[in-house]
N, C-alpha and C positions, 0 to 999 in steps of 0.2 A: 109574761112570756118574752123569752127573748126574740129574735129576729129582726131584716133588716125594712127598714122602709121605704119607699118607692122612691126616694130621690137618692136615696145611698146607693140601692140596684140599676139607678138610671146611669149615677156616675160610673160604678164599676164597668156599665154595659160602656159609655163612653170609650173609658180609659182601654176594655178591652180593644173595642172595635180598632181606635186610633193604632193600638199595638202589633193589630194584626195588618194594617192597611199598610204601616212601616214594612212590614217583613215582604209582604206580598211585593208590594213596591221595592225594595232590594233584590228580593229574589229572581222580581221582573229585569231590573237594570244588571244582574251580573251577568242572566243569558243573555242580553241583548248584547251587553260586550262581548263573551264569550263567541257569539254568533259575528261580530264586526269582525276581534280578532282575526276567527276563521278565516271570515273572507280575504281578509289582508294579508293574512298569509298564504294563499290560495294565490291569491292573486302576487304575490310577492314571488314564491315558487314558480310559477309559470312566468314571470320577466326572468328568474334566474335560469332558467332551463331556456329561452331564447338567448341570451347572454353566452351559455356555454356552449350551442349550437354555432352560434357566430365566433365565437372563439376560436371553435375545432377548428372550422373552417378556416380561416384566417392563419391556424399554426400549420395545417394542410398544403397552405400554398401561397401563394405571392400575390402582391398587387402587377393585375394586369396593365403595366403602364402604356404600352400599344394602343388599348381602347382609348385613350384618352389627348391622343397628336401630342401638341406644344406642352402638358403639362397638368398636371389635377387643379381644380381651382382651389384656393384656401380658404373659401367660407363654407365647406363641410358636404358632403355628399349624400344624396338619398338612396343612393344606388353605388354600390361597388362592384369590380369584376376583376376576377381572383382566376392565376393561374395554378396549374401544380407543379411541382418541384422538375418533373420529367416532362412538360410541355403538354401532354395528353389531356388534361380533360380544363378545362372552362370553366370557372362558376360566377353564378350572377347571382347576388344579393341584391334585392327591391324593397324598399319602402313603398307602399300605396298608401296617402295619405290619407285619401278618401274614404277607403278601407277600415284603415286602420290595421294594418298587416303587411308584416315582411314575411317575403316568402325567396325559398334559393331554388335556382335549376341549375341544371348541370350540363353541358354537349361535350362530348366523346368525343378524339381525333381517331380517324380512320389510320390506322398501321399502315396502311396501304395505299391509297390514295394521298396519305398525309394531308387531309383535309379533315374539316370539323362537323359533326354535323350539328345539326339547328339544336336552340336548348331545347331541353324535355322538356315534360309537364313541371311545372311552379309544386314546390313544397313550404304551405305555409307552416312558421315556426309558431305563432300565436292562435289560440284558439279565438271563439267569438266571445266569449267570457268578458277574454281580457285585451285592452285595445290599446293601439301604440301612438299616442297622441305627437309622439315627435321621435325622430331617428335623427344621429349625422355619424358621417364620417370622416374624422380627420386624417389625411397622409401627409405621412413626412419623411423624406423631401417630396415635393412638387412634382419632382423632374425624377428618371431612372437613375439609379447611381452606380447599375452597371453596364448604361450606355456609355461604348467609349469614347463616344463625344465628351462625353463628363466626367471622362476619370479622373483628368487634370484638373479638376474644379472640385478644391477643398471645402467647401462650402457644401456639397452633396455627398460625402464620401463616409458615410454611417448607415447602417444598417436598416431599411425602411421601416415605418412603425405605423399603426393605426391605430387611430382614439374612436373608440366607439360612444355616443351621447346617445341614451332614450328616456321616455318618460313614457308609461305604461298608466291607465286606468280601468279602473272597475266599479261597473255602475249595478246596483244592487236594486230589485226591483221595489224598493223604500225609496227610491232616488239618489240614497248616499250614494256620492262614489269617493271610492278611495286612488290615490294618487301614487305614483314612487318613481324614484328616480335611479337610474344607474349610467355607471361612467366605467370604462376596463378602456388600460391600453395594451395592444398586442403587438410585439416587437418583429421582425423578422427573423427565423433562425438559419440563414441558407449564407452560408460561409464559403463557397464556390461556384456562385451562379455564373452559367455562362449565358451570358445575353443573346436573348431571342428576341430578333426581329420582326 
């Protein structure tokens, strides 16, 4: 009679088992990428959505250079404060390092009093997901360029710009965390400022 014998069916059961243990183990590592992906992109989408928030802002309005007396420093800023184009409203961009969160307010000038009033309540841009392990702010120039103390002074007489630097992360309750980086610079577009005091 024909059939097989117990070491022929042993190896078949081997070679099955091993074949199946391949698949199951691919099967496991494609979602687990799959599921990394996600998160990377999750977390990728919300640094881009704080990016563009910051952006708006910044094409919105001007560097407040008032708040700042003699000058912005040049090693980068945690905090900026943006006017708008009509002088009316204030805004204040904050890095909390501890946090891990920038958040903007905004104060209203009174039409009538022509005074400011206090900022509002803080809108943070980042959820708790995802956390902002570093922020700066570059402006350039230093100085206002359309104080007219400095109109005569070639050296300042271009259009103000700011470089925004962050680094975003996301910690996955595996411990992975995934990391990224982004960099945008935003130009000034206001080609008839009159200087405000």
């Amino acid at each position: 009679q024909k059939g097989f014998t117990l070491i022929e069916m042993l190896i078949a059961m081997a070679i099955f088992i091993t074949f199946t243990g391949i698949l199951i183990s691919s099967y496991a590592s494609i979602v687990r990428s799959q599921r990394e992906a996600n998160d990377y992109r999750l977390m990728y989408s919300e640094a881009r959505g704080v990016f563009e928030s910051l952006t708006a802002e910044l094409r919105e309005g001007m560097v407040d250079y008032g708040n700042y007396g003699g000058g912005i420093p040049t090693g980068g800023l945690n905090e900026i404060y943006l006017v708008s184009k009509d002088d009316q409203i204030r805004t204040h961009i904050k890095y909390d390092e501890a946090l891990g969160v920038v958040s903007v307010s905004k104060r209203v000038r009174d039409k009538i009093a022509r005074v400011y009033s206090g900022f509002g309540e803080a809108r943070d841009l980042n959820s708790s997901d995802v956390k902002v392990t570093k922020l700066k702010f570059y402006v350039s120039p230093v100085i206002d360029p359309y104080d007219p103390q400095y109109v005569e002074n070639d050296l300042n007489q271009f259009h103000p710009k700011v470089t925004i630097y962050a680094e975003f992360e996301r910690t996955l309750k595996s411990g992975k965390t995934y990391t990224t980086f982004l960099q945008t610079t935003v130009s000034s577009r206001i080609y008839n400022q009159v200087y405000l005091p």
